[in-house]
NUNU-297509 format. One record per residue (C-alpha): residue number from 1; x, y, z. Coordinates in steps of 0.001 Angstrom, whole numbers. Example, Ala and Ser with C-alpha at 12.3 -4.5 7.8 and 13.67 -1.06 7.14 Angstrom:
<atoms>
ATOM; 1; 12300; -4500; 7800
ATOM; 2; 13670; -1060; 7140
</atoms>
This chain:
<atoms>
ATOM; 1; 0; 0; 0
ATOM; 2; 2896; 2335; 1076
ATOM; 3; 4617; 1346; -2439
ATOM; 4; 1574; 3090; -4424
ATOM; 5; 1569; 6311; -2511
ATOM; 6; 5207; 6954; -2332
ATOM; 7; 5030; 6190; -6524
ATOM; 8; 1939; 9019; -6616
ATOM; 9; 4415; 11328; -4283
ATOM; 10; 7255; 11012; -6576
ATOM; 11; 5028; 11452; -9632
ATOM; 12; 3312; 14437; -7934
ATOM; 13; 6797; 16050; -6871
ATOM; 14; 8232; 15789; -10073
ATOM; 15; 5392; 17113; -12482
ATOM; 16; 3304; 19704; -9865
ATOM; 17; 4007; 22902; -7693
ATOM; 18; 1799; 21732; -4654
ATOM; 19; 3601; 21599; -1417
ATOM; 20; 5357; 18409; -113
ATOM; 21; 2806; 19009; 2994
ATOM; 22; -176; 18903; -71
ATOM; 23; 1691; 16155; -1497
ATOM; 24; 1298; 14194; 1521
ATOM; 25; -2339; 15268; 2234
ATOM; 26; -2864; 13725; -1608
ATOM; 27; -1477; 10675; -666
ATOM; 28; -3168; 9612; 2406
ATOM; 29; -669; 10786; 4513
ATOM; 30; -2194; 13128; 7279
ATOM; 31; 1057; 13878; 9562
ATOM; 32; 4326; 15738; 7512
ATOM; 33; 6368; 14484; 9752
ATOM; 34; 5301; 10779; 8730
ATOM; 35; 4754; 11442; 5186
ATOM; 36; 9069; 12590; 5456
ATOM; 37; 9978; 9142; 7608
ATOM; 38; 7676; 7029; 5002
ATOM; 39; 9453; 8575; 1844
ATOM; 40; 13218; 8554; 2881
ATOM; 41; 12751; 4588; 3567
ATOM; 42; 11285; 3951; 308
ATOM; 43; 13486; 6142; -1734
ATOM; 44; 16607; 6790; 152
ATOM; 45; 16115; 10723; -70
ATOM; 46; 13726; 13396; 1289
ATOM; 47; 10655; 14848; -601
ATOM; 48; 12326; 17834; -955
ATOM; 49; 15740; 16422; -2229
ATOM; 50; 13557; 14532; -4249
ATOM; 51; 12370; 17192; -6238
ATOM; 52; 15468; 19083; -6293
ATOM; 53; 16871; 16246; -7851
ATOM; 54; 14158; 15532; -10395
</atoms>
């Protein structure tokens, strides 16, 4: 289940504006914090590294 929403976060970081907070809302995630923890696991980066590096 986790797999899915971190694959709609990266698609959503790499082709929107919204906010990595929005992002997470989007995704089912409701805490920020969380949403950060659950994405560095799965992809070995931040959100916000992420998108930098996109």
């Amino acid at each position: 289940m986790s797999d899915l929403r971190i694959k709609k976060a990266r698609e959503l970081l790499r082709k929107t504006d919204l906010s990595i907070e929005e992002i997470a809302i989007q995704t089912g995630y409701v805490e920020y914090y969380y949403f950060n923890k659950v994405f560095k696991k799965h992809c070995g980066i931040t959100p916000s590294k992420f998108r930098k590096s996109s």
